[in-house]
mmCIF file of the N, C-alpha and C atoms, coordinates in Angstrom:
data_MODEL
# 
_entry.id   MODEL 
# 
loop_
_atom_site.group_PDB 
_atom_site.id 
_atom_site.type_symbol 
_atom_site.label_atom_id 
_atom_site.label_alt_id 
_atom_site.label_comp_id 
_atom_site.label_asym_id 
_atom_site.label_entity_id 
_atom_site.label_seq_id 
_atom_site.pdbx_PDB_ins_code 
_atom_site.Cartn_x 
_atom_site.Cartn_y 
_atom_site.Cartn_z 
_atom_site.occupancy 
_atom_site.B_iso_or_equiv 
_atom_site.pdbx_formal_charge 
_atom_site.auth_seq_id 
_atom_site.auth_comp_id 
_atom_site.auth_asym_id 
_atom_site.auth_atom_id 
_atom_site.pdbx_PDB_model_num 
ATOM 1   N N  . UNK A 1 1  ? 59.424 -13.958 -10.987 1.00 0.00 ? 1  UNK A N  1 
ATOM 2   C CA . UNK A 1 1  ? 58.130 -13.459 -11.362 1.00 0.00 ? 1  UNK A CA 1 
ATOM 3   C C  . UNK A 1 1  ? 57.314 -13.231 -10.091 1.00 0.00 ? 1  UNK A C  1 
ATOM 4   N N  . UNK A 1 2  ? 56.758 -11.749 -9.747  1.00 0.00 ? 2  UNK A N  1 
ATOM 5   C CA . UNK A 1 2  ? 55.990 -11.836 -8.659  1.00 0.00 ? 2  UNK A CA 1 
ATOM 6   C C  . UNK A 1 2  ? 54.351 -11.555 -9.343  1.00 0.00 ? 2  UNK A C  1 
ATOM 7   N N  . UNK A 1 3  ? 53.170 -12.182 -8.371  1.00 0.00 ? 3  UNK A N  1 
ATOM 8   C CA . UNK A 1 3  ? 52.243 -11.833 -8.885  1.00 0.00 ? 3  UNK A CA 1 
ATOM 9   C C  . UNK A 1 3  ? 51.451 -11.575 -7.167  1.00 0.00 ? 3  UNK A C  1 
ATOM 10  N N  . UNK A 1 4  ? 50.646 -10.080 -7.571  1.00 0.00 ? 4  UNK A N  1 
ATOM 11  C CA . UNK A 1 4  ? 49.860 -9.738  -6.474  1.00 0.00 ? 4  UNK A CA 1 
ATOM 12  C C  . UNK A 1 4  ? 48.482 -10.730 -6.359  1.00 0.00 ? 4  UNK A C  1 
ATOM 13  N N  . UNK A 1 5  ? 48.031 -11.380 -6.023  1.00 0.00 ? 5  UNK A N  1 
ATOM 14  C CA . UNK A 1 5  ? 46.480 -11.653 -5.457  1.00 0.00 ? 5  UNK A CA 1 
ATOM 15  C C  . UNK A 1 5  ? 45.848 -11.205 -4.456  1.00 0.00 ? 5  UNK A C  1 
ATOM 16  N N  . UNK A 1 6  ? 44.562 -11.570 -4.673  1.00 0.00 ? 6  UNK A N  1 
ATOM 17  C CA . UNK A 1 6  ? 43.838 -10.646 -3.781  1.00 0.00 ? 6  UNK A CA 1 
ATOM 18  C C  . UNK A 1 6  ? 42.551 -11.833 -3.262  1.00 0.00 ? 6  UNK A C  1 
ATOM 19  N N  . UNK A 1 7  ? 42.519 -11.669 -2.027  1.00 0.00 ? 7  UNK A N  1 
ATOM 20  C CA . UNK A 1 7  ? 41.534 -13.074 -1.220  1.00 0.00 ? 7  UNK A CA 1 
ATOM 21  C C  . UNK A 1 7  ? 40.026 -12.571 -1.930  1.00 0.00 ? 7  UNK A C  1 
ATOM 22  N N  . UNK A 1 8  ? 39.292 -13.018 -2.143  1.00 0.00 ? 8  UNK A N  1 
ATOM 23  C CA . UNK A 1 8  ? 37.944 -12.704 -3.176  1.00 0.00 ? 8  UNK A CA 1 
ATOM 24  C C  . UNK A 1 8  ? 36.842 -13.647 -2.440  1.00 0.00 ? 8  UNK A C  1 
ATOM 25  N N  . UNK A 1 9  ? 35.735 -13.101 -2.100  1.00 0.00 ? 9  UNK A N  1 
ATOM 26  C CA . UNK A 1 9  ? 34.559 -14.141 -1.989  1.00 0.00 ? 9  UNK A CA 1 
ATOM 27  C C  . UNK A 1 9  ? 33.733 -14.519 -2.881  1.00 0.00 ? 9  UNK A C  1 
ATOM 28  N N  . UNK A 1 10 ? 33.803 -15.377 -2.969  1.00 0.00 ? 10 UNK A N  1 
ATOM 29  C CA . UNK A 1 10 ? 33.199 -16.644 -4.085  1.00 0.00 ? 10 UNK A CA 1 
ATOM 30  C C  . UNK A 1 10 ? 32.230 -17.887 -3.565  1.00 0.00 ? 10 UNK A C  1 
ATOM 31  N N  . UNK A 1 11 ? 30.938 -17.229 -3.620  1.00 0.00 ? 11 UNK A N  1 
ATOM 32  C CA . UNK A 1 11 ? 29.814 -17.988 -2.941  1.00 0.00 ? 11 UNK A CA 1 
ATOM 33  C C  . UNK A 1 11 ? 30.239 -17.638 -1.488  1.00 0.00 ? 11 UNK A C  1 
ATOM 34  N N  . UNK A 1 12 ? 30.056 -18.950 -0.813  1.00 0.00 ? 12 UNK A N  1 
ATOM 35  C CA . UNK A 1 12 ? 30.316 -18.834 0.824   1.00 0.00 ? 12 UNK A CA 1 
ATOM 36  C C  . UNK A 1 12 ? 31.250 -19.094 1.328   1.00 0.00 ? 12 UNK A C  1 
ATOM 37  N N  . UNK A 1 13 ? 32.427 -19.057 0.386   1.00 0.00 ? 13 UNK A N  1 
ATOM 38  C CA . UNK A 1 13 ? 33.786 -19.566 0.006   1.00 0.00 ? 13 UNK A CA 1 
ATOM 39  C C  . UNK A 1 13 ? 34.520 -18.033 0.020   1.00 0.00 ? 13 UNK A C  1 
ATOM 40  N N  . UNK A 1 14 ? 35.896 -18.505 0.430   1.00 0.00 ? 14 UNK A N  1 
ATOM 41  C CA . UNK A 1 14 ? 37.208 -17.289 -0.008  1.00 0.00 ? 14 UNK A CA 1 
ATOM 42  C C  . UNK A 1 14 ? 38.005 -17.609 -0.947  1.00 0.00 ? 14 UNK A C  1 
ATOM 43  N N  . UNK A 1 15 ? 38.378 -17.125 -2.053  1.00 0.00 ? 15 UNK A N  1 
ATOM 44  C CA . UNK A 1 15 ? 39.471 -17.752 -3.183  1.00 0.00 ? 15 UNK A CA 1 
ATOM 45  C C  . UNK A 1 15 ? 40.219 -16.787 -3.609  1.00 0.00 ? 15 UNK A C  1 
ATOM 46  N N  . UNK A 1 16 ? 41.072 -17.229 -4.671  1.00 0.00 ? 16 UNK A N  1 
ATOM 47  C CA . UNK A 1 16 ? 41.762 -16.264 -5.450  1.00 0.00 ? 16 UNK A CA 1 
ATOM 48  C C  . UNK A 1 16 ? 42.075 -16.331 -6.491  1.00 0.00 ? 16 UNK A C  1 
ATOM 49  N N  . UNK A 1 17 ? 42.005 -15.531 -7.326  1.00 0.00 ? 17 UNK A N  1 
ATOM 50  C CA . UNK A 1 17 ? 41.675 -15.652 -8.716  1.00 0.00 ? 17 UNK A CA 1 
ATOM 51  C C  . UNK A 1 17 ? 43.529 -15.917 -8.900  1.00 0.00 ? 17 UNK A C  1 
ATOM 52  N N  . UNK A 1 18 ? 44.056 -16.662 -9.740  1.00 0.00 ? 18 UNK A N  1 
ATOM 53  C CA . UNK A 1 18 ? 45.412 -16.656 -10.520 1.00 0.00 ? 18 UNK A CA 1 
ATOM 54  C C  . UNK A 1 18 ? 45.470 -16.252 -11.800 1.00 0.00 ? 18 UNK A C  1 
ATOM 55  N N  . UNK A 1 19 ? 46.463 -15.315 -12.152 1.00 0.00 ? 19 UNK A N  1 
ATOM 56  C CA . UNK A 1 19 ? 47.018 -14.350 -13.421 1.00 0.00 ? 19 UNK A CA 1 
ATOM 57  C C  . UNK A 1 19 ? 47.176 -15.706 -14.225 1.00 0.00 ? 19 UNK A C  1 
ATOM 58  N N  . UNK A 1 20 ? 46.666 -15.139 -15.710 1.00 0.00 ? 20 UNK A N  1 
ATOM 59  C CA . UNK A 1 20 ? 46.896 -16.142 -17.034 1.00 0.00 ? 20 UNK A CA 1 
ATOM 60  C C  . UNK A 1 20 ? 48.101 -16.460 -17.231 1.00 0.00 ? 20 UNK A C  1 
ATOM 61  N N  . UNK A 1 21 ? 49.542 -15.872 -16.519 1.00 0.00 ? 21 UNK A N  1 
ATOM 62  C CA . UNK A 1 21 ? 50.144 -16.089 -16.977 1.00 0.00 ? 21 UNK A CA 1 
ATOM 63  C C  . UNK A 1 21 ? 51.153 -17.339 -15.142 1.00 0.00 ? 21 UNK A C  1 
ATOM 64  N N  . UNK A 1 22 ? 50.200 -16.865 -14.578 1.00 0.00 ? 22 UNK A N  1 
ATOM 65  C CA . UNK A 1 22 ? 50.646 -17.979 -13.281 1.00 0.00 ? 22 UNK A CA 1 
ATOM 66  C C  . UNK A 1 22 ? 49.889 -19.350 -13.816 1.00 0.00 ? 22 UNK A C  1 
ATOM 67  N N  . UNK A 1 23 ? 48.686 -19.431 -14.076 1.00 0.00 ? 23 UNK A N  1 
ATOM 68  C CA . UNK A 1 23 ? 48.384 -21.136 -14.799 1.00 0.00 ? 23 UNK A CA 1 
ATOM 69  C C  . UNK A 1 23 ? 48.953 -21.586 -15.740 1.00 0.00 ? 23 UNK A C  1 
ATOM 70  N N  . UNK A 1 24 ? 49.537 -20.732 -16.730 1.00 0.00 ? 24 UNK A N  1 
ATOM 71  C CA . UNK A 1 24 ? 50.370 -21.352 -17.454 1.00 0.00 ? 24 UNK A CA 1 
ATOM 72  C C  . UNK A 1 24 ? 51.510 -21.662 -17.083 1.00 0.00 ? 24 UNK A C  1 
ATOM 73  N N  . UNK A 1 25 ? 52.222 -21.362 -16.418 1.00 0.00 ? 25 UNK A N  1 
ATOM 74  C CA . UNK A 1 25 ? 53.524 -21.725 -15.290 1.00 0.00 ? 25 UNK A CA 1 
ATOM 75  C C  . UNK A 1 25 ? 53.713 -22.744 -15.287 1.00 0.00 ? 25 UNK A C  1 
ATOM 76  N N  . UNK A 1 26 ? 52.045 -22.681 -13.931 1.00 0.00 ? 26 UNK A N  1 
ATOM 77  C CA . UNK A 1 26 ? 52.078 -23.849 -13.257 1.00 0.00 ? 26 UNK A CA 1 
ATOM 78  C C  . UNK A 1 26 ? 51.418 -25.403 -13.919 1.00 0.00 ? 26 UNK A C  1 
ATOM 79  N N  . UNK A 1 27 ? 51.125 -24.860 -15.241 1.00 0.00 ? 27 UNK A N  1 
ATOM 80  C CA . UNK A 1 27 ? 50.093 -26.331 -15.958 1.00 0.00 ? 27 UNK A CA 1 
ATOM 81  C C  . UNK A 1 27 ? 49.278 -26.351 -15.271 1.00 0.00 ? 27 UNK A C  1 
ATOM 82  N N  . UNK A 1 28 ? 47.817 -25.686 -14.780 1.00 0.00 ? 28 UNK A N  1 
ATOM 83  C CA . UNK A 1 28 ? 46.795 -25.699 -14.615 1.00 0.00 ? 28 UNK A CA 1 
ATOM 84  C C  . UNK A 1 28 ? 45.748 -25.715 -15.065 1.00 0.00 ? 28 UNK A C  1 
ATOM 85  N N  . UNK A 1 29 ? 44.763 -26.105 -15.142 1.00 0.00 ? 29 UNK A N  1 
ATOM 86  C CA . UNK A 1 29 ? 43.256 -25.530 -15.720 1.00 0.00 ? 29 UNK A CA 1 
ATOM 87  C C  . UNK A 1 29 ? 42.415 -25.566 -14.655 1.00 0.00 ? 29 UNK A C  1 
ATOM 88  N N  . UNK A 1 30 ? 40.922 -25.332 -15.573 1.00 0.00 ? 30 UNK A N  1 
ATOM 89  C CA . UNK A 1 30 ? 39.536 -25.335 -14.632 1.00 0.00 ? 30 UNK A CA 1 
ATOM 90  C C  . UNK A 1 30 ? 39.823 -27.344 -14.411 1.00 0.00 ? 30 UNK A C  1 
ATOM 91  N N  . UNK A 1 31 ? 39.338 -27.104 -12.864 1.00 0.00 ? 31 UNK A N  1 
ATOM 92  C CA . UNK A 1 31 ? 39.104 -28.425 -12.102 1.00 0.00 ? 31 UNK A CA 1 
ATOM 93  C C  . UNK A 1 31 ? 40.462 -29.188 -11.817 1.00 0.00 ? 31 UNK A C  1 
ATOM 94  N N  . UNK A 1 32 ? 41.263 -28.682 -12.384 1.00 0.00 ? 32 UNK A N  1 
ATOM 95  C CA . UNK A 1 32 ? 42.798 -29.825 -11.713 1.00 0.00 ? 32 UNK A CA 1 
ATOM 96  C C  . UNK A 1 32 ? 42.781 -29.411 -10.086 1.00 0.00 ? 32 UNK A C  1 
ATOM 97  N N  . UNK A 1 33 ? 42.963 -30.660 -9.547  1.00 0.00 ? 33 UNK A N  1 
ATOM 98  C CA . UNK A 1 33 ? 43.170 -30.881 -8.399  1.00 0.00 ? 33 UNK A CA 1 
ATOM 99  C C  . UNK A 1 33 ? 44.685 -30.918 -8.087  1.00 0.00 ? 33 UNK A C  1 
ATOM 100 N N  . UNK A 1 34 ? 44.762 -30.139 -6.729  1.00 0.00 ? 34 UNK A N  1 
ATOM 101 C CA . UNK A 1 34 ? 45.912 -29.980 -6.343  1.00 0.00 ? 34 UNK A CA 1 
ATOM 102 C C  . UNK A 1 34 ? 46.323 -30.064 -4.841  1.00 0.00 ? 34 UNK A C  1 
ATOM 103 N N  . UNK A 1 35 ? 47.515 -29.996 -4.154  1.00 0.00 ? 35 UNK A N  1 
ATOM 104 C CA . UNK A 1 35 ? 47.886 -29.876 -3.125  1.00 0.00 ? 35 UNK A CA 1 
ATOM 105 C C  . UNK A 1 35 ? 48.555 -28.501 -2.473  1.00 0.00 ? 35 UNK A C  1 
ATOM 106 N N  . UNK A 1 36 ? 48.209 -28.068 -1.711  1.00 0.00 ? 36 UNK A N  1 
ATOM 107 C CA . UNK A 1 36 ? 48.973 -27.156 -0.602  1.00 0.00 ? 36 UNK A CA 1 
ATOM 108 C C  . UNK A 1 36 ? 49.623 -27.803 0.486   1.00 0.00 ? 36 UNK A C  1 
ATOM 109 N N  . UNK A 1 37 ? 51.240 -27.746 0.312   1.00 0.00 ? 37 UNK A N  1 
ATOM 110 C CA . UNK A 1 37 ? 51.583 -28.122 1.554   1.00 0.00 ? 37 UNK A CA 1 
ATOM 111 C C  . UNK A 1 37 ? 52.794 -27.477 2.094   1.00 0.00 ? 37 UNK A C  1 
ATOM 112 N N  . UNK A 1 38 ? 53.084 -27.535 3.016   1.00 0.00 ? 38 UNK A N  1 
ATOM 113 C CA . UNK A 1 38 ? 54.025 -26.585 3.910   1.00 0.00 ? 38 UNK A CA 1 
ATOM 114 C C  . UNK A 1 38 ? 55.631 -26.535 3.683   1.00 0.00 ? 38 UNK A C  1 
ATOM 115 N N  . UNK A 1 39 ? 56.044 -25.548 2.984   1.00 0.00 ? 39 UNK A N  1 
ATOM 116 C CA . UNK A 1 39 ? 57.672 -25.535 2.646   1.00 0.00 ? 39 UNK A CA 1 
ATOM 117 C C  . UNK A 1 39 ? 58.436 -25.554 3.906   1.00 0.00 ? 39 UNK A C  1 
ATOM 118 N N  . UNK A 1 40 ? 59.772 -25.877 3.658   1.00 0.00 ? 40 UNK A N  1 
ATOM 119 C CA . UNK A 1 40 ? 60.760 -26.094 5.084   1.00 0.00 ? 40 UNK A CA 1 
ATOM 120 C C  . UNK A 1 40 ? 60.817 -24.210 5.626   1.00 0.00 ? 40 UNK A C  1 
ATOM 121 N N  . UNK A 1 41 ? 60.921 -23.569 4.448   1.00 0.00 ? 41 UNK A N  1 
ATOM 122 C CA . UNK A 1 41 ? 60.988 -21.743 4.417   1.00 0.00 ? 41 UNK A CA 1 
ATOM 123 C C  . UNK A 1 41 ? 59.876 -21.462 5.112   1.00 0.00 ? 41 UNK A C  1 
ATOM 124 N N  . UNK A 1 42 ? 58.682 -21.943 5.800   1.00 0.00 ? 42 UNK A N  1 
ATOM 125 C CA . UNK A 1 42 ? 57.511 -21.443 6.401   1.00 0.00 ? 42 UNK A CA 1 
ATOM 126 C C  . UNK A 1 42 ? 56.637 -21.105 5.154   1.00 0.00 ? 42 UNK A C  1 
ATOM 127 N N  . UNK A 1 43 ? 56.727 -21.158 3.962   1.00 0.00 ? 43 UNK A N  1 
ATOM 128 C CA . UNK A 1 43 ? 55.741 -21.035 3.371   1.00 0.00 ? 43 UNK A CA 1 
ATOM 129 C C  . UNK A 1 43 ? 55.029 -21.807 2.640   1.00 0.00 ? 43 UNK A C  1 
ATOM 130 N N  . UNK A 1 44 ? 53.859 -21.960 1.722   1.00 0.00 ? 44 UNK A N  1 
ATOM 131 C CA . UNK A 1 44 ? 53.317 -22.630 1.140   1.00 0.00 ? 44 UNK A CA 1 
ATOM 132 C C  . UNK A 1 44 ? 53.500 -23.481 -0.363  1.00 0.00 ? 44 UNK A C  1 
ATOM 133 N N  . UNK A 1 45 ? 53.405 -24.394 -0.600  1.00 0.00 ? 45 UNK A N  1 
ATOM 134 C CA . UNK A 1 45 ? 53.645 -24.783 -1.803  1.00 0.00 ? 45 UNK A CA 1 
ATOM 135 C C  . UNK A 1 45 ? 52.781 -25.256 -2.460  1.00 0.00 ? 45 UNK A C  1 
ATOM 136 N N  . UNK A 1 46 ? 52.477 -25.135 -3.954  1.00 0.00 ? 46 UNK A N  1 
ATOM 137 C CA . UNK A 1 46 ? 51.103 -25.511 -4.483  1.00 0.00 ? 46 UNK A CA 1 
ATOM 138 C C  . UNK A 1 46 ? 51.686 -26.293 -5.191  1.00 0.00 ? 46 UNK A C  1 
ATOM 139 N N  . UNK A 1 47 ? 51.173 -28.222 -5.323  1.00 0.00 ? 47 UNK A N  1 
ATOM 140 C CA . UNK A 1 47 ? 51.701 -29.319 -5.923  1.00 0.00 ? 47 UNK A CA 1 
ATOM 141 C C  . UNK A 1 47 ? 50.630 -30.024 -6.731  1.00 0.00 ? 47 UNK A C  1 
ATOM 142 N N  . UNK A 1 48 ? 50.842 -30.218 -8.178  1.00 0.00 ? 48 UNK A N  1 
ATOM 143 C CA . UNK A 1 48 ? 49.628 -31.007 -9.153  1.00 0.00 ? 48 UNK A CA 1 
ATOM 144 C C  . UNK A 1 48 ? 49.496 -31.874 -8.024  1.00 0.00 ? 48 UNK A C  1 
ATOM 145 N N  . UNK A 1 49 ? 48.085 -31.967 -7.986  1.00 0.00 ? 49 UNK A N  1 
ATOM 146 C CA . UNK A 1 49 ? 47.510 -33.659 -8.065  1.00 0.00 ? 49 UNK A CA 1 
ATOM 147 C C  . UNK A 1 49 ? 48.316 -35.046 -8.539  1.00 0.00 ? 49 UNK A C  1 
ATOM 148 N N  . UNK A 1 50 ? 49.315 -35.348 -7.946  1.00 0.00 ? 50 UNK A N  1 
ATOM 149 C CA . UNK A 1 50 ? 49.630 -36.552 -8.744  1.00 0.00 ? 50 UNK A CA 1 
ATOM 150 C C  . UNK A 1 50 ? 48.962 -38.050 -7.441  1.00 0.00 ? 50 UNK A C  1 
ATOM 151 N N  . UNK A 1 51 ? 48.402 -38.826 -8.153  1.00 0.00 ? 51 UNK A N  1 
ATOM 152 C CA . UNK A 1 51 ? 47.978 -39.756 -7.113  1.00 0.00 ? 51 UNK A CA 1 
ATOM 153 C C  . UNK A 1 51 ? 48.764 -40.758 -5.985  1.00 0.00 ? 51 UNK A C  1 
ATOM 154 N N  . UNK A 1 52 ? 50.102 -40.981 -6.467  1.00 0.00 ? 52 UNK A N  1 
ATOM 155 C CA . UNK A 1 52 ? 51.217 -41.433 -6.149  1.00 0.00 ? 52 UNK A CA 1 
ATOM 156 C C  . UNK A 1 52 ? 51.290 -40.522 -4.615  1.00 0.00 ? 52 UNK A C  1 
ATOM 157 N N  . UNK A 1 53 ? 51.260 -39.254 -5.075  1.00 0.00 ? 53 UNK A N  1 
ATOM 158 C CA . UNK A 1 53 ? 52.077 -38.283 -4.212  1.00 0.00 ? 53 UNK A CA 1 
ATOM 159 C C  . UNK A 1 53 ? 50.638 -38.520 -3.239  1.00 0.00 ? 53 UNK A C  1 
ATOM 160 N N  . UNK A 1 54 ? 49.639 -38.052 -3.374  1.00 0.00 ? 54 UNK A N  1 
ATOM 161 C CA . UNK A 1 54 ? 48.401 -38.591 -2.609  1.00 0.00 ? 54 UNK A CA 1 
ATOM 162 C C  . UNK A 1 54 ? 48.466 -39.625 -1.201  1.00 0.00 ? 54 UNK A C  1 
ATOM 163 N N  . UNK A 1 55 ? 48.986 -40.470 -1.945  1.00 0.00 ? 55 UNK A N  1 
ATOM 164 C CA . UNK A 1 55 ? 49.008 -42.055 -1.404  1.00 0.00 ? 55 UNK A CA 1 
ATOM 165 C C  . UNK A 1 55 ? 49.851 -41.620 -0.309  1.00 0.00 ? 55 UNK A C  1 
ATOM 166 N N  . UNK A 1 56 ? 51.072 -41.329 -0.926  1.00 0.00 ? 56 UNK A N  1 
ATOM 167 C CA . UNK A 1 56 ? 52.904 -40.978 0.008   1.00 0.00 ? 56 UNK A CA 1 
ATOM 168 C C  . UNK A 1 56 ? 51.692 -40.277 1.088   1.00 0.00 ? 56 UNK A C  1 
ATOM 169 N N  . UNK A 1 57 ? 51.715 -39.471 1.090   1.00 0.00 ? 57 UNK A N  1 
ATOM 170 C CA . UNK A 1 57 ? 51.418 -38.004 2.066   1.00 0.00 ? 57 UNK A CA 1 
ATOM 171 C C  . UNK A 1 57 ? 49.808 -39.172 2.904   1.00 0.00 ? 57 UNK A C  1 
ATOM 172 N N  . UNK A 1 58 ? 49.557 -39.401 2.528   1.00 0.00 ? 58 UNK A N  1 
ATOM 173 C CA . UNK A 1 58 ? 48.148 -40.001 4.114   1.00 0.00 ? 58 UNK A CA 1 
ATOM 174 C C  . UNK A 1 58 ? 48.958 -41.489 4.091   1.00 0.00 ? 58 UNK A C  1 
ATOM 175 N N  . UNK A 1 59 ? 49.735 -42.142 3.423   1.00 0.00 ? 59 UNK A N  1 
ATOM 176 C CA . UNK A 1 59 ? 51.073 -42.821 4.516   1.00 0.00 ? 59 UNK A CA 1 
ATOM 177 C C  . UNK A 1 59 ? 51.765 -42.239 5.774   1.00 0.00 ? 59 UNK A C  1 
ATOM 178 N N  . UNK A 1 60 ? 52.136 -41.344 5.498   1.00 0.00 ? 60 UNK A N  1 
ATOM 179 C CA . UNK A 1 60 ? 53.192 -40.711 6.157   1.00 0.00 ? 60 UNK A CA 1 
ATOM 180 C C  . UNK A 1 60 ? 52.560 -40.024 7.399   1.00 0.00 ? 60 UNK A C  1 
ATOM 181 N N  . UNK A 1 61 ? 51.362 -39.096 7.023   1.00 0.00 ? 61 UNK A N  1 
ATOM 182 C CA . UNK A 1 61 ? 50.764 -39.195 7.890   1.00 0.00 ? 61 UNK A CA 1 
ATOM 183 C C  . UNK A 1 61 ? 50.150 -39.987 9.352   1.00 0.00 ? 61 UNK A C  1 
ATOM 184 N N  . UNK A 1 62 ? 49.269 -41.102 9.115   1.00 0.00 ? 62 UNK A N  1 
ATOM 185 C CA . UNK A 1 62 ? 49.383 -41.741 9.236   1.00 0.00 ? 62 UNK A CA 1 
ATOM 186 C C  . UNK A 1 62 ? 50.615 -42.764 10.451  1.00 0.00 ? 62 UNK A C  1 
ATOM 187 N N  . UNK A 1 63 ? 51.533 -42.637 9.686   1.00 0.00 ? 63 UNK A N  1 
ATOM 188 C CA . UNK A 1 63 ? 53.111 -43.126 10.376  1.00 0.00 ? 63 UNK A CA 1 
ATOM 189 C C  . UNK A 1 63 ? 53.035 -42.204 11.332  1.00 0.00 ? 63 UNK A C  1 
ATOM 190 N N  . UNK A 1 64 ? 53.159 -40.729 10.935  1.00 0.00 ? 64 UNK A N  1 
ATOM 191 C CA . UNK A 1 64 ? 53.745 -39.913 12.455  1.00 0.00 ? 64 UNK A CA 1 
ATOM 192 C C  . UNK A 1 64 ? 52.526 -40.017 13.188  1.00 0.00 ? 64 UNK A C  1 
ATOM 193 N N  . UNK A 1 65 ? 51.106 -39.997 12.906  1.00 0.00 ? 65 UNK A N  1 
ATOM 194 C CA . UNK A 1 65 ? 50.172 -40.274 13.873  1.00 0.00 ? 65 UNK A CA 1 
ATOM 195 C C  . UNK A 1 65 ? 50.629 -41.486 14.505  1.00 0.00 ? 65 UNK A C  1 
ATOM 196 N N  . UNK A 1 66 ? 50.713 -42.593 14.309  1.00 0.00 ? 66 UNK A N  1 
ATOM 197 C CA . UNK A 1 66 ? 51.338 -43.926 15.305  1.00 0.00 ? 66 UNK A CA 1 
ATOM 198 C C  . UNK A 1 66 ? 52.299 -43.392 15.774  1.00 0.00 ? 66 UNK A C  1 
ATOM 199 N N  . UNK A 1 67 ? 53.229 -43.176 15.666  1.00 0.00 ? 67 UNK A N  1 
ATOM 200 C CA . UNK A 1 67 ? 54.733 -43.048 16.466  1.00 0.00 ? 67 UNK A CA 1 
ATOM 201 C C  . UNK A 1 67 ? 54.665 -41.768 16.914  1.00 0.00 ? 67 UNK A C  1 
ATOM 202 N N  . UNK A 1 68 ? 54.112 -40.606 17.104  1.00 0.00 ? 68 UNK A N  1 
ATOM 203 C CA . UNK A 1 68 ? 54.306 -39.005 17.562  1.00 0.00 ? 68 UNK A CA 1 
ATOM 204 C C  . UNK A 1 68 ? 55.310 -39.171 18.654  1.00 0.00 ? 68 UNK A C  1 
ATOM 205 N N  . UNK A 1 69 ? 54.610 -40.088 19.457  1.00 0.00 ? 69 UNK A N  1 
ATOM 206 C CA . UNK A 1 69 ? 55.559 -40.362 20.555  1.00 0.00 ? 69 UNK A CA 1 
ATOM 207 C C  . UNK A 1 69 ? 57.150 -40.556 20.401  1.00 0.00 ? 69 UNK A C  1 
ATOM 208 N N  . UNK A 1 70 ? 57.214 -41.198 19.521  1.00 0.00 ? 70 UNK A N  1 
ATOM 209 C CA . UNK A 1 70 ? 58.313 -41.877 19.317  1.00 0.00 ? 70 UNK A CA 1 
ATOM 210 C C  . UNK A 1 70 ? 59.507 -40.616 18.296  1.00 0.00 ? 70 UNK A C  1 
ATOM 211 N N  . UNK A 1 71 ? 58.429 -40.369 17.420  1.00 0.00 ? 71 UNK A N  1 
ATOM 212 C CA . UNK A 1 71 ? 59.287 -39.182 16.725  1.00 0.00 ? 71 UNK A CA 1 
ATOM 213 C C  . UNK A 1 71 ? 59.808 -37.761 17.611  1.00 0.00 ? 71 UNK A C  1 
ATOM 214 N N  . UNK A 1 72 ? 58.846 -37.477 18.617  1.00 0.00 ? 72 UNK A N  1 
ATOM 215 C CA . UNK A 1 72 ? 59.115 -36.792 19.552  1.00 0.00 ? 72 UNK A CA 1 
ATOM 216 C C  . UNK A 1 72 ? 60.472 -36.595 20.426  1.00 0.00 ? 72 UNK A C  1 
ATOM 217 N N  . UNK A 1 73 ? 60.234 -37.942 21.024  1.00 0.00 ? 73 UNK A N  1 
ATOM 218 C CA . UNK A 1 73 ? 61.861 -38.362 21.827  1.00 0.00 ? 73 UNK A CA 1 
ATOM 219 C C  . UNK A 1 73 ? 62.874 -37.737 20.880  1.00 0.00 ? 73 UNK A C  1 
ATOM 220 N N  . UNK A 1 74 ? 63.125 -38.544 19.159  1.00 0.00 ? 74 UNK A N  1 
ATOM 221 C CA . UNK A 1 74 ? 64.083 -38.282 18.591  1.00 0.00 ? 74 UNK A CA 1 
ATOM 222 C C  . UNK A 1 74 ? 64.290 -37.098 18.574  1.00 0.00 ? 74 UNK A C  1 
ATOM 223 N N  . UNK A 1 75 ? 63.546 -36.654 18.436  1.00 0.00 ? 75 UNK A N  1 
ATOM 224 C CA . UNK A 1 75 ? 63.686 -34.673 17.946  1.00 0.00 ? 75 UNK A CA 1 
ATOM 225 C C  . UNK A 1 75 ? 64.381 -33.863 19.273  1.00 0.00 ? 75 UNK A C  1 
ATOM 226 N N  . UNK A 1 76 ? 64.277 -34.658 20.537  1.00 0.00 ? 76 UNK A N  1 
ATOM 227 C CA . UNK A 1 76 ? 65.129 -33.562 21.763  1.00 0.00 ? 76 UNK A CA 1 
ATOM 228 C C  . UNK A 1 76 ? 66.695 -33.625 21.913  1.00 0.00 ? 76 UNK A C  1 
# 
């Protein structure tokens, strides 16, 4: 399924409106909170709100902020 969007200004804000038939997809409504985060493919991924997943992700964070150094080395 492809769907075109289009970047829209909304107040002092940029957004984009999603097709009725992309929220239903994705189980969305007005006000669910969600995540954007970075696929291994270079692109974006849009993830419910789950609080669990919340928690994981500013852990992890977090972790590679302490060790950068350390994760660094490994990676050469």
């Amino acid at each position: 399924m492809l769907f075109k969007l289009k970047v829209r200004k909304i107040g002092n804000s940029l957004g984009m409106v999603l097709p009725r038939q992309a929220l239903a997809r994705l189980n969305v409504g007005t006000g669910d909170p969600h995540y954007i985060t970075d696929s291994p493919e270079g692109a974006f991924r849009l993830t419910p709100a789950i609080p669990e997943f919340g928690r994981q992700m500013e852990l992890s964070e977090s972790i590679l902020r302490r060790y950068r150094n350390a994760f660094r080395e490994l990676a050469k």
